[in-house]
C-alpha positions as CSV (number, residue, x, y, z in Angstrom):
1,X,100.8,104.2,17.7
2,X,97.1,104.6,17.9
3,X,96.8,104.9,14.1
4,X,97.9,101.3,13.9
5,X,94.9,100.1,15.8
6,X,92.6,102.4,13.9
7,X,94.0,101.1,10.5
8,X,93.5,97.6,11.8
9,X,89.9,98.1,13.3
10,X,88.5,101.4,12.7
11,X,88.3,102.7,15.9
12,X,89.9,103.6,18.8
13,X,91.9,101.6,21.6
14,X,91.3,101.2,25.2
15,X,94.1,101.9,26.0
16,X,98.1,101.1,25.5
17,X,100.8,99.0,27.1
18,X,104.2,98.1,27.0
19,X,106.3,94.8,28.1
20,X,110.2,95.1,27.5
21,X,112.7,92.7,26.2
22,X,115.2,91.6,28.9
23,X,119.2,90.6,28.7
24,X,120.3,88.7,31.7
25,X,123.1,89.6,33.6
26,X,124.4,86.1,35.0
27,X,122.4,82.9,35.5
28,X,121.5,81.2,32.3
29,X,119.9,77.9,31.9
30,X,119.0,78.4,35.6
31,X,115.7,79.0,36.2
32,X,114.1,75.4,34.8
33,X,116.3,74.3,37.7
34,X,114.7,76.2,40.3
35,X,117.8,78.6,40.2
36,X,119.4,82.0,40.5
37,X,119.0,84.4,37.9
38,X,119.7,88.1,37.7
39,X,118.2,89.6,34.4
40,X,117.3,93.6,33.2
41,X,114.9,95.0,31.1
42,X,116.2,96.6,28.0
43,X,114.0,100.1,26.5
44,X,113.5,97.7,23.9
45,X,109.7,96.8,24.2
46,X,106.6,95.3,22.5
47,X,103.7,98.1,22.8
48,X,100.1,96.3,22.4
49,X,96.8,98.5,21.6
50,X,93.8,96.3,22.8
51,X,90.3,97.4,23.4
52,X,88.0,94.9,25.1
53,X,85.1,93.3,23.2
54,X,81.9,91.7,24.5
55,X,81.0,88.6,21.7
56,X,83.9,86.3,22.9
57,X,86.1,86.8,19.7
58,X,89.9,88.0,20.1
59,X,91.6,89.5,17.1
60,X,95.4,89.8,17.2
61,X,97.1,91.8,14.5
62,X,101.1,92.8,14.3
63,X,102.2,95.5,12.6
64,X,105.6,93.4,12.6
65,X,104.2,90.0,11.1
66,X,102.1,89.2,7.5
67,X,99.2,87.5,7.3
68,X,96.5,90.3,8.6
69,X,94.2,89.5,11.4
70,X,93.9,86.1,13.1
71,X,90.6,85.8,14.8
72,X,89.6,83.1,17.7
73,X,86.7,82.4,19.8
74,X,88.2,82.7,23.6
75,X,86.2,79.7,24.3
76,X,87.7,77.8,21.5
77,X,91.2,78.0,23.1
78,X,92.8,74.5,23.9
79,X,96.4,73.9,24.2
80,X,95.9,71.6,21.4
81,X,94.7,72.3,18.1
82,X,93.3,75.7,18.7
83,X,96.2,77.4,16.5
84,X,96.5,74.8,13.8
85,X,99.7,72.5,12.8
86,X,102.1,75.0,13.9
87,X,100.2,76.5,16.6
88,X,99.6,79.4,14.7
89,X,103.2,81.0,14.7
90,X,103.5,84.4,17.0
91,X,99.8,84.5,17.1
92,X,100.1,81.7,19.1
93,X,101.8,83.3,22.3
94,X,98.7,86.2,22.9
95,X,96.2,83.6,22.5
96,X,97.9,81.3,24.7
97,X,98.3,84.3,27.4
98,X,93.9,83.8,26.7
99,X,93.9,80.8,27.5
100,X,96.2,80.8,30.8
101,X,94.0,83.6,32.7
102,X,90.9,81.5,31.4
103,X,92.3,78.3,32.2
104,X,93.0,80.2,35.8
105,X,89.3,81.3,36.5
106,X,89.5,84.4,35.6
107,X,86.4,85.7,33.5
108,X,88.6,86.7,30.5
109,X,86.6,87.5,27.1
110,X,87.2,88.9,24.0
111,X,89.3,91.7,22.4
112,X,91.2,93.3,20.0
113,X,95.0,93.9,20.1
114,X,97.2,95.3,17.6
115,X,101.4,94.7,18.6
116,X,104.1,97.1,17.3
117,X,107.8,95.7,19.0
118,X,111.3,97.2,19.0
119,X,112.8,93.8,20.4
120,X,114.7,92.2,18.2
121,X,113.4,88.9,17.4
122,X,115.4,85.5,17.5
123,X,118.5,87.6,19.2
124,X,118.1,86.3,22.8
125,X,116.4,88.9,23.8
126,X,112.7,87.6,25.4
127,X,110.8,89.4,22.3
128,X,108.1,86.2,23.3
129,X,108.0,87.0,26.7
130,X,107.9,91.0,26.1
131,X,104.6,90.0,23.8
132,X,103.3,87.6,26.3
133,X,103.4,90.1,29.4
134,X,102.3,92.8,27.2
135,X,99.2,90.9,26.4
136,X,98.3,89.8,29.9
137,X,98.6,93.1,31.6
138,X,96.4,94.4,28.7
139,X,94.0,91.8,29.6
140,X,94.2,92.2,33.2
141,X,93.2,95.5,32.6
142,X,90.4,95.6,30.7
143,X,89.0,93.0,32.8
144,X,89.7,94.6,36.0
145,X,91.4,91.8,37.0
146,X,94.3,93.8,39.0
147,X,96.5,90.8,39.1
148,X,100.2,91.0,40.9
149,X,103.0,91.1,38.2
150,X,104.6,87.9,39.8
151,X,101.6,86.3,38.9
152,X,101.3,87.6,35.1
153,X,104.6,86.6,34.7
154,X,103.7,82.7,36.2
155,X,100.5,82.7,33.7
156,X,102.6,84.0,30.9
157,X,105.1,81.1,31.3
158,X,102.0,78.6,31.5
159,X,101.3,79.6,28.4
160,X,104.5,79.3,27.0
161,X,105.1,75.8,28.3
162,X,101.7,74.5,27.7
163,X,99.7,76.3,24.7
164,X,102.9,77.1,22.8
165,X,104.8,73.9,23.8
166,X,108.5,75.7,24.6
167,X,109.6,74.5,27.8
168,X,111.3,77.9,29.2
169,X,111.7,79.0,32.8
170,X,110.0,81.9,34.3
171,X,112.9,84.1,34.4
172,X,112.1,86.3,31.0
173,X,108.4,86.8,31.7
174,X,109.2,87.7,35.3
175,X,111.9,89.9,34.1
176,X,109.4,91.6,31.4
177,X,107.1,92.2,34.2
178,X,109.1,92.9,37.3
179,X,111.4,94.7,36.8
180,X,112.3,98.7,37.0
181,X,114.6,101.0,35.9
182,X,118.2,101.3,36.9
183,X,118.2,97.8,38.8
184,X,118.7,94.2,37.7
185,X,116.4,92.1,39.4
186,X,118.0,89.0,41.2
187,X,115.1,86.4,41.3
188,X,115.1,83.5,43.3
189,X,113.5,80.9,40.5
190,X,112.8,78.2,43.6
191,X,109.9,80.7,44.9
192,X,109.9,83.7,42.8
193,X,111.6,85.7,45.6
194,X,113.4,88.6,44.5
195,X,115.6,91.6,45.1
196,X,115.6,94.7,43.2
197,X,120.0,95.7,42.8
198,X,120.7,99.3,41.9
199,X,122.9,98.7,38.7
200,X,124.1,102.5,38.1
201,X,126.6,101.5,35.7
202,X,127.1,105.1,34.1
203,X,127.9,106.7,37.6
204,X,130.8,103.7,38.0
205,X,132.3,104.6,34.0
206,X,131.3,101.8,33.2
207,X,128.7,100.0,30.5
208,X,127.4,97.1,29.5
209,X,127.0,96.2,25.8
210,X,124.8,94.0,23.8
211,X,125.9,92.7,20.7
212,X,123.4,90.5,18.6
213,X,125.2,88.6,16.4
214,X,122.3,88.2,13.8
215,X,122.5,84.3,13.6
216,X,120.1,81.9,15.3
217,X,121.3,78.2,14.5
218,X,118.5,76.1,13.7
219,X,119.5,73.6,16.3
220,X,118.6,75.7,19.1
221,X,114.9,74.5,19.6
222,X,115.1,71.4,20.3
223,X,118.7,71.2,22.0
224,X,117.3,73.8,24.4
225,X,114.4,71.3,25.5
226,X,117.9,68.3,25.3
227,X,119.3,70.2,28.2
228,X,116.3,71.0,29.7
229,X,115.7,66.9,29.9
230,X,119.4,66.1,30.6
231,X,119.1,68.1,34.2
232,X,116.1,66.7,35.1
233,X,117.7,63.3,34.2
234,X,121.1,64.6,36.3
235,X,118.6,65.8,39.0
236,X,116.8,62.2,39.3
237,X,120.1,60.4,39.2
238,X,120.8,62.4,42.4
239,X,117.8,62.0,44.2
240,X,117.0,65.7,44.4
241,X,113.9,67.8,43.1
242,X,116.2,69.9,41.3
243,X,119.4,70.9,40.7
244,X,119.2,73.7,42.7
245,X,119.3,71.7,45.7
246,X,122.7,70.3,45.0
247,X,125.3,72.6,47.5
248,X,128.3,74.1,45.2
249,X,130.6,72.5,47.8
250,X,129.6,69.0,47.5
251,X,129.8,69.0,43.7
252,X,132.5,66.8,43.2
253,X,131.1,64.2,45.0
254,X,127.6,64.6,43.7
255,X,129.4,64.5,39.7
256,X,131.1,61.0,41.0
257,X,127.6,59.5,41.7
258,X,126.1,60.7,38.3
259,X,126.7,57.3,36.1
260,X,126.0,58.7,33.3
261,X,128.9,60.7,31.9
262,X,127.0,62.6,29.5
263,X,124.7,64.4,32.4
264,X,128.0,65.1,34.1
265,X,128.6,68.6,32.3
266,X,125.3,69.9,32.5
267,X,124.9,69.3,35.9
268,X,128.1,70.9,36.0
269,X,126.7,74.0,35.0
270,X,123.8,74.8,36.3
271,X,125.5,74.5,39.8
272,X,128.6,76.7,39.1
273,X,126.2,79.1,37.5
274,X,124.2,79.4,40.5
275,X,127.3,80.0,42.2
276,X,128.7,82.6,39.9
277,X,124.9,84.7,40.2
278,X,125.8,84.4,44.0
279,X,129.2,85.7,43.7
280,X,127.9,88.9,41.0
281,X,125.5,89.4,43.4
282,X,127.8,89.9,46.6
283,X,130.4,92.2,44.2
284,X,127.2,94.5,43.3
285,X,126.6,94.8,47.0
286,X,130.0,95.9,47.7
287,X,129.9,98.3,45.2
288,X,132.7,96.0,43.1
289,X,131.0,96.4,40.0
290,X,134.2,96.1,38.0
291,X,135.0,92.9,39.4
292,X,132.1,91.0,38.0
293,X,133.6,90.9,34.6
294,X,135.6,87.7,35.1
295,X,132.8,86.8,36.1
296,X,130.6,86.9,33.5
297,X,133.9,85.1,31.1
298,X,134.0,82.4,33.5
299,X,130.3,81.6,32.8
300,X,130.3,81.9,29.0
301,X,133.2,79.2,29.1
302,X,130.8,77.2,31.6
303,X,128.5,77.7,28.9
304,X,130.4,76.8,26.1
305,X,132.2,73.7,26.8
306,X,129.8,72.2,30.0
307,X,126.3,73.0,28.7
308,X,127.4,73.3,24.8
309,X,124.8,75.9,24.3
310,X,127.6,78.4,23.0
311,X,128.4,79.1,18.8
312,X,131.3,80.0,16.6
313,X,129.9,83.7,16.4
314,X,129.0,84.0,20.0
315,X,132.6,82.8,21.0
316,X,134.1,85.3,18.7
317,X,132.4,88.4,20.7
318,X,133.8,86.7,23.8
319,X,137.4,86.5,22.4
320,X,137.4,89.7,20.5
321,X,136.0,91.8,23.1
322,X,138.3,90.6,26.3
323,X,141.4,90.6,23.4
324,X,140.3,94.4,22.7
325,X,140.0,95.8,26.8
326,X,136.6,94.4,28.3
327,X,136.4,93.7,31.7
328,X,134.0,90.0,30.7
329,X,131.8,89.0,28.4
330,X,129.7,86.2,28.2
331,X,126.8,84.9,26.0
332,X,123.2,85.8,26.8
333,X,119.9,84.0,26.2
334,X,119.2,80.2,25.5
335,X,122.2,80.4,23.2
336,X,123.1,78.8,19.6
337,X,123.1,82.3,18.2
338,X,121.1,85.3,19.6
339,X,123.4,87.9,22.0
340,X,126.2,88.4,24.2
341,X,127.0,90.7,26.5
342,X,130.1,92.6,26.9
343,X,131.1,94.7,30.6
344,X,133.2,97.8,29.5
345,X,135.2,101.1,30.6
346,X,132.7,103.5,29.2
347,X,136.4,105.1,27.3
348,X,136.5,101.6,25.8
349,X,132.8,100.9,24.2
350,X,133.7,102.4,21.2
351,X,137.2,100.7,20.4
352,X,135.7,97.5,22.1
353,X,133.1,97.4,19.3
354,X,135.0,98.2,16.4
355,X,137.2,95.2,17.4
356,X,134.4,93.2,17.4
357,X,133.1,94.5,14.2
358,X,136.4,94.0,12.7
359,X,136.6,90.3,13.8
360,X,133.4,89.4,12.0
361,X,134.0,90.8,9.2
362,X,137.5,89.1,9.0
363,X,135.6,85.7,9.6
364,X,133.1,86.1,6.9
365,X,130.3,86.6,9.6
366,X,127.0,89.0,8.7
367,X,128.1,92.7,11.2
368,X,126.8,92.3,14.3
369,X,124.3,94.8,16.0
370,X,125.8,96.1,19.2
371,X,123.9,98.4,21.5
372,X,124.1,99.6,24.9
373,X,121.4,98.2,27.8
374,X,120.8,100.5,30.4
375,X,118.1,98.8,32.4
376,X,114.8,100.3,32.1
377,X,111.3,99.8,33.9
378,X,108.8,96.2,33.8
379,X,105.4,96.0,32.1
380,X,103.5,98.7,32.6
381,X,100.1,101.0,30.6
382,X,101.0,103.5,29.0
383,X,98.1,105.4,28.2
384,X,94.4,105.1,28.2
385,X,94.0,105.8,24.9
Protein backbone atom coordinates (compact mmCIF):
# COMPACT_ATOMS: atom_id res chain seq x y z
CA UNK A 1 0.00 0.00 0.00
CA UNK A 2 3.00 2.16 0.55
CA UNK A 3 3.24 2.89 -3.20
CA UNK A 4 -0.05 4.78 -2.93
CA UNK A 5 1.42 7.29 -0.59
CA UNK A 6 4.61 7.50 -2.60
CA UNK A 7 2.54 8.19 -5.87
CA UNK A 8 0.67 10.76 -3.96
CA UNK A 9 3.68 12.49 -2.18
CA UNK A 10 6.96 11.23 -3.14
CA UNK A 11 8.12 9.80 -0.22
CA UNK A 12 7.63 7.51 2.24
CA UNK A 13 4.90 7.13 5.21
CA UNK A 14 5.23 7.08 8.84
CA UNK A 15 3.74 4.56 9.25
CA UNK A 16 0.23 2.55 8.46
CA UNK A 17 -3.17 2.00 10.15
CA UNK A 18 -6.28 0.39 9.85
CA UNK A 19 -9.95 1.11 11.27
CA UNK A 20 -12.65 -1.64 10.28
CA UNK A 21 -16.22 -1.28 9.16
CA UNK A 22 -18.63 -2.71 11.72
CA UNK A 23 -22.31 -4.68 11.33
CA UNK A 24 -24.28 -4.54 14.47
CA UNK A 25 -25.63 -7.46 15.91
CA UNK A 26 -28.86 -6.06 17.77
CA UNK A 27 -29.57 -2.52 18.94
CA UNK A 28 -30.17 -0.10 16.19
CA UNK A 29 -31.29 3.37 16.53
CA UNK A 30 -30.12 2.95 20.15
CA UNK A 31 -27.23 4.63 20.94
CA UNK A 32 -28.59 8.57 20.36
CA UNK A 33 -30.82 7.33 23.17
CA UNK A 34 -28.22 6.52 25.53
CA UNK A 35 -28.87 2.76 24.80
CA UNK A 36 -27.77 -0.86 24.31
CA UNK A 37 -25.97 -1.80 21.44
CA UNK A 38 -24.04 -4.88 20.51
CA UNK A 39 -22.00 -4.26 17.14
CA UNK A 40 -18.74 -6.38 15.44
CA UNK A 41 -16.03 -5.33 13.37
CA UNK A 42 -16.06 -6.75 9.96
CA UNK A 43 -12.19 -7.56 8.12
CA UNK A 44 -13.49 -5.03 6.01
CA UNK A 45 -11.32 -1.92 6.78
CA UNK A 46 -10.09 1.63 5.71
CA UNK A 47 -6.11 1.48 5.74
CA UNK A 48 -4.66 5.30 6.07
CA UNK A 49 -0.75 6.09 5.25
CA UNK A 50 0.03 9.41 7.03
CA UNK A 51 3.33 10.83 7.82
CA UNK A 52 3.40 13.85 10.16
CA UNK A 53 4.42 17.35 8.78
CA UNK A 54 5.72 20.39 10.71
CA UNK A 55 4.21 23.74 8.53
CA UNK A 56 0.52 23.18 9.77
CA UNK A 57 -0.86 21.98 6.39
CA UNK A 58 -2.89 18.46 6.22
CA UNK A 59 -3.17 16.87 2.80
CA UNK A 60 -5.79 14.06 2.51
CA UNK A 61 -5.81 12.04 -0.63
CA UNK A 62 -8.11 8.67 -1.38
CA UNK A 63 -7.18 6.27 -3.67
CA UNK A 64 -11.11 5.54 -3.63
CA UNK A 65 -12.38 9.19 -4.35
CA UNK A 66 -11.57 11.81 -7.57
CA UNK A 67 -10.55 15.08 -7.23
CA UNK A 68 -6.64 14.60 -6.15
CA UNK A 69 -5.39 16.21 -2.98
CA UNK A 70 -7.41 18.50 -0.78
CA UNK A 71 -5.12 20.64 1.26
CA UNK A 72 -6.10 22.68 4.70
CA UNK A 73 -4.26 24.69 7.14
CA UNK A 74 -5.06 22.73 10.62
CA UNK A 75 -5.55 26.15 12.04
CA UNK A 76 -8.05 26.98 9.50
CA UNK A 77 -10.44 24.25 10.63
CA UNK A 78 -13.96 25.50 11.92
CA UNK A 79 -17.01 23.44 11.91
CA UNK A 80 -18.35 26.00 9.66
CA UNK A 81 -17.12 26.90 6.41
CA UNK A 82 -13.75 25.29 6.58
CA UNK A 83 -14.76 22.57 3.77
CA UNK A 84 -16.90 24.76 1.61
CA UNK A 85 -20.90 24.44 0.70
CA UNK A 86 -20.87 20.89 1.09
CA UNK A 87 -18.35 20.57 3.67
CA UNK A 88 -16.06 19.23 1.39
CA UNK A 89 -17.65 15.62 0.72
CA UNK A 90 -15.46 12.57 2.45
CA UNK A 91 -12.67 14.91 2.83
CA UNK A 92 -14.67 16.36 5.29
CA UNK A 93 -14.73 13.50 7.95
CA UNK A 94 -10.44 13.40 8.34
CA UNK A 95 -10.39 16.98 8.70
CA UNK A 96 -13.07 17.07 11.07
CA UNK A 97 -11.29 14.14 13.11
CA UNK A 98 -8.31 17.58 12.94
CA UNK A 99 -10.37 19.54 14.25
CA UNK A 100 -11.91 17.41 17.26
CA UNK A 101 -8.33 16.49 18.85
CA UNK A 102 -7.52 20.31 18.22
CA UNK A 103 -10.73 21.54 19.49
CA UNK A 104 -9.72 19.05 22.57
CA UNK A 105 -6.31 20.58 23.45
CA UNK A 106 -4.34 18.38 21.98
CA UNK A 107 -1.30 19.92 20.08
CA UNK A 108 -2.36 18.34 16.75
CA UNK A 109 -0.46 19.73 13.49
CA UNK A 110 -0.15 18.92 10.18
CA UNK A 111 0.17 15.74 7.89
CA UNK A 112 -0.21 13.85 5.05
CA UNK A 113 -2.63 10.91 4.69
CA UNK A 114 -3.45 8.84 1.83
CA UNK A 115 -6.85 6.31 2.52
CA UNK A 116 -7.31 2.96 0.48
CA UNK A 117 -10.86 1.19 2.05
CA UNK A 118 -12.47 -2.20 1.45
CA UNK A 119 -15.79 -1.12 3.29
CA UNK A 120 -18.42 -0.77 1.15
CA UNK A 121 -19.65 2.62 1.12
CA UNK A 122 -23.42 3.63 1.59
CA UNK A 123 -24.18 -0.22 2.56
CA UNK A 124 -24.71 0.32 6.33
CA UNK A 125 -21.60 -0.62 7.05
CA UNK A 126 -19.72 2.49 9.18
CA UNK A 127 -17.20 3.08 6.05
CA UNK A 128 -17.36 7.01 7.85
CA UNK A 129 -16.63 5.82 11.02
CA UNK A 130 -13.80 3.15 9.80
CA UNK A 131 -12.19 6.47 8.00
CA UNK A 132 -12.69 8.61 11.01
CA UNK A 133 -11.01 6.18 13.68
CA UNK A 134 -8.41 5.35 11.17
CA UNK A 135 -7.51 9.02 10.95
CA UNK A 136 -7.39 9.69 14.67
CA UNK A 137 -5.33 6.89 15.74
CA UNK A 138 -2.89 7.91 12.95
CA UNK A 139 -2.90 11.20 14.41
CA UNK A 140 -2.59 10.11 17.87
CA UNK A 141 0.29 8.51 16.89
CA UNK A 142 2.35 10.65 15.22
CA UNK A 143 1.74 13.12 17.86
CA UNK A 144 2.39 10.87 20.65
CA UNK A 145 -0.71 11.55 21.99
CA UNK A 146 -1.41 7.80 23.36
CA UNK A 147 -5.00 8.45 23.66
CA UNK A 148 -7.53 5.53 25.06
CA UNK A 149 -9.58 4.06 22.18
CA UNK A 150 -12.92 4.92 24.07
CA UNK A 151 -11.84 8.31 23.77
CA UNK A 152 -10.87 8.27 19.83
CA UNK A 153 -14.03 6.91 19.28
CA UNK A 154 -15.88 10.01 21.54
CA UNK A 155 -13.65 12.62 19.36
CA UNK A 156 -14.48 10.79 16.25
CA UNK A 157 -18.24 11.16 16.80
CA UNK A 158 -17.70 14.98 17.74
CA UNK A 159 -16.63 15.31 14.62
CA UNK A 160 -19.13 13.64 12.95
CA UNK A 161 -21.90 15.52 14.74
CA UNK A 162 -20.36 18.83 14.80
CA UNK A 163 -17.78 19.45 11.73
CA UNK A 164 -19.73 17.10 9.43
CA UNK A 165 -23.24 17.94 10.69
CA UNK A 166 -24.68 14.04 10.83
CA UNK A 167 -26.19 13.52 14.06
CA UNK A 168 -25.04 9.70 14.71
CA UNK A 169 -24.45 7.98 18.03
CA UNK A 170 -21.20 6.74 19.18
CA UNK A 171 -21.75 3.17 18.62
CA UNK A 172 -19.90 2.76 14.96
CA UNK A 173 -16.82 4.77 15.91
CA UNK A 174 -16.62 2.85 19.21
CA UNK A 175 -17.20 -0.26 17.39
CA UNK A 176 -14.31 0.73 14.78
CA UNK A 177 -12.11 1.30 17.58
CA UNK A 178 -12.97 -1.14 20.31
CA UNK A 179 -13.46 -3.88 19.38
CA UNK A 180 -11.39 -7.42 18.78
CA UNK A 181 -11.62 -10.39 17.12
CA UNK A 182 -14.01 -13.19 17.65
CA UNK A 183 -16.29 -11.01 20.15
CA UNK A 184 -19.13 -8.56 19.56
CA UNK A 185 -18.73 -5.87 21.87
CA UNK A 186 -22.03 -5.06 24.01
CA UNK A 187 -21.54 -1.26 24.81
CA UNK A 188 -23.45 0.47 27.25
CA UNK A 189 -24.14 3.90 25.09
CA UNK A 190 -25.36 5.73 28.63
CA UNK A 191 -21.48 5.62 29.74
CA UNK A 192 -19.53 3.81 27.23
CA UNK A 193 -19.31 0.81 29.49
CA UNK A 194 -18.72 -2.26 27.68
CA UNK A 195 -18.24 -6.03 27.59
CA UNK A 196 -16.29 -7.92 25.17
CA UNK A 197 -18.86 -11.46 24.21
CA UNK A 198 -16.97 -14.39 22.67
CA UNK A 199 -19.17 -14.83 19.42
CA UNK A 200 -17.47 -18.21 18.04
CA UNK A 201 -20.08 -18.69 15.63
CA UNK A 202 -18.11 -21.33 13.38
CA UNK A 203 -17.47 -23.68 16.53
CA UNK A 204 -21.57 -23.54 17.08
CA UNK A 205 -22.25 -24.44 12.93
CA UNK A 206 -23.49 -21.64 12.66
CA UNK A 207 -22.90 -18.06 10.57
CA UNK A 208 -23.89 -14.96 10.19
CA UNK A 209 -24.34 -13.36 6.77
CA UNK A 210 -24.31 -9.94 5.42
CA UNK A 211 -26.17 -9.09 2.50
CA UNK A 212 -25.85 -5.46 1.00
CA UNK A 213 -28.60 -4.84 -1.01
CA UNK A 214 -26.80 -2.18 -3.18
CA UNK A 215 -29.58 0.55 -2.78
CA UNK A 216 -29.43 3.52 -0.44
CA UNK A 217 -32.82 5.51 -0.75
CA UNK A 218 -32.19 9.12 -0.88
CA UNK A 219 -34.54 9.70 1.96
CA UNK A 220 -32.28 8.28 4.43
CA UNK A 221 -30.39 11.48 5.46
CA UNK A 222 -32.64 13.45 6.70
CA UNK A 223 -35.29 10.93 8.03
CA UNK A 224 -32.39 9.52 10.11
CA UNK A 225 -31.96 13.04 11.88
CA UNK A 226 -36.51 12.90 11.85
CA UNK A 227 -36.18 10.08 14.26
CA UNK A 228 -33.38 11.22 15.88
CA UNK A 229 -35.64 14.46 16.85
CA UNK A 230 -38.90 12.44 17.28
CA UNK A 231 -37.23 10.55 20.53
CA UNK A 232 -35.88 13.35 21.91
CA UNK A 233 -39.43 14.97 21.43
CA UNK A 234 -40.92 11.33 22.98
CA UNK A 235 -38.15 11.65 25.61
CA UNK A 236 -39.26 15.36 26.69
CA UNK A 237 -42.90 14.43 26.59
CA UNK A 238 -41.96 11.89 29.31
CA UNK A 239 -39.92 13.91 31.46
CA UNK A 240 -36.85 11.79 31.09
CA UNK A 241 -33.17 12.54 29.74
CA UNK A 242 -33.60 9.86 27.44
CA UNK A 243 -35.27 7.14 26.41
CA UNK A 244 -33.10 4.82 27.88
CA UNK A 245 -34.39 5.64 31.16
CA UNK A 246 -37.86 4.50 30.41
CA UNK A 247 -38.16 0.62 32.13
CA UNK A 248 -39.47 -1.99 29.37
CA UNK A 249 -42.10 -2.95 32.00
CA UNK A 250 -43.74 0.37 32.36
CA UNK A 251 -44.06 0.96 28.63
CA UNK A 252 -47.59 0.79 28.20
CA UNK A 253 -48.22 3.30 30.58
CA UNK A 254 -45.43 5.55 29.54
CA UNK A 255 -47.02 5.21 25.46
CA UNK A 256 -50.54 6.29 27.17
CA UNK A 257 -48.91 9.60 28.44
CA UNK A 258 -47.15 10.35 25.09
CA UNK A 259 -50.06 12.81 23.44
CA UNK A 260 -48.68 12.86 20.51
CA UNK A 261 -49.52 9.70 18.53
CA UNK A 262 -46.93 10.02 16.03
CA UNK A 263 -43.92 9.77 18.82
CA UNK A 264 -45.73 6.74 20.05
CA UNK A 265 -43.93 4.17 17.64
CA UNK A 266 -40.59 5.37 17.95
CA UNK A 267 -40.60 5.50 21.43
CA UNK A 268 -41.87 2.12 20.92
CA UNK A 269 -38.79 1.07 19.52
CA UNK A 270 -35.98 2.16 21.01
CA UNK A 271 -37.35 0.54 24.24
CA UNK A 272 -38.16 -2.95 22.96
CA UNK A 273 -34.86 -2.80 21.20
CA UNK A 274 -33.02 -2.23 24.31
CA UNK A 275 -34.88 -5.01 25.56
CA UNK A 276 -34.25 -7.34 22.72
CA UNK A 277 -29.97 -6.36 23.05
CA UNK A 278 -30.71 -7.48 26.76
CA UNK A 279 -32.37 -10.68 25.85
CA UNK A 280 -29.29 -11.56 22.85
CA UNK A 281 -27.16 -10.78 25.35
CA UNK A 282 -28.38 -13.24 28.12
CA UNK A 283 -28.79 -16.22 25.16
CA UNK A 284 -24.94 -15.58 24.24
CA UNK A 285 -24.14 -16.14 27.85
CA UNK A 286 -25.91 -19.29 27.99
CA UNK A 287 -24.32 -20.46 25.21
CA UNK A 288 -28.01 -20.30 23.23
CA UNK A 289 -26.60 -18.86 20.24
CA UNK A 290 -29.22 -20.36 18.07
CA UNK A 291 -31.94 -18.89 19.86
CA UNK A 292 -31.11 -15.33 19.14
CA UNK A 293 -32.42 -15.60 15.61
CA UNK A 294 -36.10 -14.78 16.46
CA UNK A 295 -34.58 -12.44 17.90
CA UNK A 296 -32.99 -10.55 15.53
CA UNK A 297 -36.71 -11.04 13.18
CA UNK A 298 -38.53 -9.58 16.00
CA UNK A 299 -36.41 -6.38 15.76
CA UNK A 300 -36.37 -5.89 11.98
CA UNK A 301 -40.26 -5.87 12.24
CA UNK A 302 -39.73 -3.37 15.29
CA UNK A 303 -37.84 -1.64 12.81
CA UNK A 304 -39.98 -1.67 9.94
CA UNK A 305 -43.36 -0.88 11.05
CA UNK A 306 -42.45 1.25 14.62
CA UNK A 307 -39.37 3.24 13.62
CA UNK A 308 -40.18 2.99 9.61
CA UNK A 309 -36.51 3.02 8.96
CA UNK A 310 -36.97 -0.49 6.93
CA UNK A 311 -37.24 -0.66 2.62
CA UNK A 312 -38.86 -2.86 0.07
CA UNK A 313 -35.40 -4.49 -0.67
CA UNK A 314 -34.35 -4.85 2.92
CA UNK A 315 -37.73 -6.55 3.79
CA UNK A 316 -37.31 -8.91 0.96
CA UNK A 317 -33.85 -10.39 2.49
CA UNK A 318 -35.83 -10.69 5.72
CA UNK A 319 -38.75 -12.73 4.07
CA UNK A 320 -36.66 -14.66 1.62
CA UNK A 321 -34.13 -15.71 3.95
CA UNK A 322 -36.43 -16.93 7.07
CA UNK A 323 -38.86 -18.47 3.91
CA UNK A 324 -35.51 -20.38 2.71
CA UNK A 325 -34.21 -21.92 6.51
CA UNK A 326 -32.48 -18.95 8.58
CA UNK A 327 -32.77 -18.93 12.01
CA UNK A 328 -33.47 -14.48 11.88
CA UNK A 329 -32.68 -11.88 10.02
CA UNK A 330 -33.00 -8.37 10.57
CA UNK A 331 -31.90 -5.14 8.86
CA UNK A 332 -28.58 -3.50 9.84
CA UNK A 333 -27.41 0.09 9.86
CA UNK A 334 -29.45 3.44 9.93
CA UNK A 335 -31.66 1.74 7.30
CA UNK A 336 -33.50 2.99 3.99
CA UNK A 337 -31.24 0.66 2.06
CA UNK A 338 -27.63 -0.39 3.08
CA UNK A 339 -27.51 -4.21 4.84
CA UNK A 340 -29.13 -6.87 6.63
CA UNK A 341 -28.03 -9.51 8.37
CA UNK A 342 -29.01 -13.05 8.17
CA UNK A 343 -28.15 -15.89 11.28
CA UNK A 344 -27.75 -19.34 9.48
CA UNK A 345 -26.91 -23.24 9.89
CA UNK A 346 -23.53 -23.02 8.28
CA UNK A 347 -25.21 -26.26 5.87
CA UNK A 348 -27.72 -23.58 4.95
CA UNK A 349 -25.54 -20.23 3.86
CA UNK A 350 -25.32 -21.44 0.59
CA UNK A 351 -29.11 -22.38 -0.33
CA UNK A 352 -30.06 -19.43 2.02
CA UNK A 353 -28.30 -17.04 -0.39
CA UNK A 354 -29.29 -18.33 -3.61
CA UNK A 355 -32.96 -17.86 -2.33
CA UNK A 356 -32.17 -14.51 -1.71
CA UNK A 357 -30.49 -14.03 -4.92
CA UNK A 358 -33.34 -15.53 -6.61
CA UNK A 359 -35.91 -13.25 -4.91
CA UNK A 360 -34.29 -10.10 -6.21
CA UNK A 361 -33.91 -10.97 -9.29
CA UNK A 362 -37.62 -12.07 -9.55
CA UNK A 363 -38.47 -8.48 -8.20
CA UNK A 364 -36.48 -6.60 -10.66
CA UNK A 365 -34.00 -5.57 -7.86
CA UNK A 366 -29.98 -4.90 -8.77
CA UNK A 367 -28.18 -8.82 -7.05
CA UNK A 368 -27.32 -8.22 -3.89
CA UNK A 369 -23.70 -8.66 -2.35
CA UNK A 370 -23.85 -11.17 0.41
CA UNK A 371 -20.80 -12.02 2.44
CA UNK A 372 -19.99 -13.62 5.57
CA UNK A 373 -18.86 -11.42 8.96
CA UNK A 374 -16.71 -13.07 11.21
CA UNK A 375 -15.76 -10.46 13.69
CA UNK A 376 -12.34 -9.30 13.42
CA UNK A 377 -10.02 -6.93 15.69
CA UNK A 378 -10.64 -2.69 16.40
CA UNK A 379 -8.34 0.11 15.11
CA UNK A 380 -5.05 -0.68 15.31
CA UNK A 381 -1.11 0.32 13.34
CA UNK A 382 -0.16 -1.78 11.19
CA UNK A 383 3.26 -1.03 10.45
CA UNK A 384 5.75 1.65 10.83
CA UNK A 385 6.39 2.05 7.47
Amino acid sequence: MTDGFRAVYGAAPGGVWAAPGRVNLIGEHTDYNDGLVMPLALPHTCRVEAARRDDGVLRLHSADAPGGVTELSVDGLAPQGAMGGDRGGWAAYPAGVAWALRAAGHRVGGADLHFESSVPTGAGLSSSAALEVATALALSDLYGLDIPAARLAELCRRAENDFVGVPCGVMDQMASACCTSGHALYLDTRDLSSRQVPFDLAAQGLRLLVVDTRVKHALGDGAYAERRAGCEAGAAALGVGSLREVPYGELPAALERIGDEALRPLVRHVVTENERVERTIGLLDAGETHAIGPVLTEGHASLRDDFGVSCAELDLVVEASNASGALGARMTGGGFGGSAIVLVRAGDADSVSKAVGEAFAEAGHREPRVFEAVPGPGARRVTDA
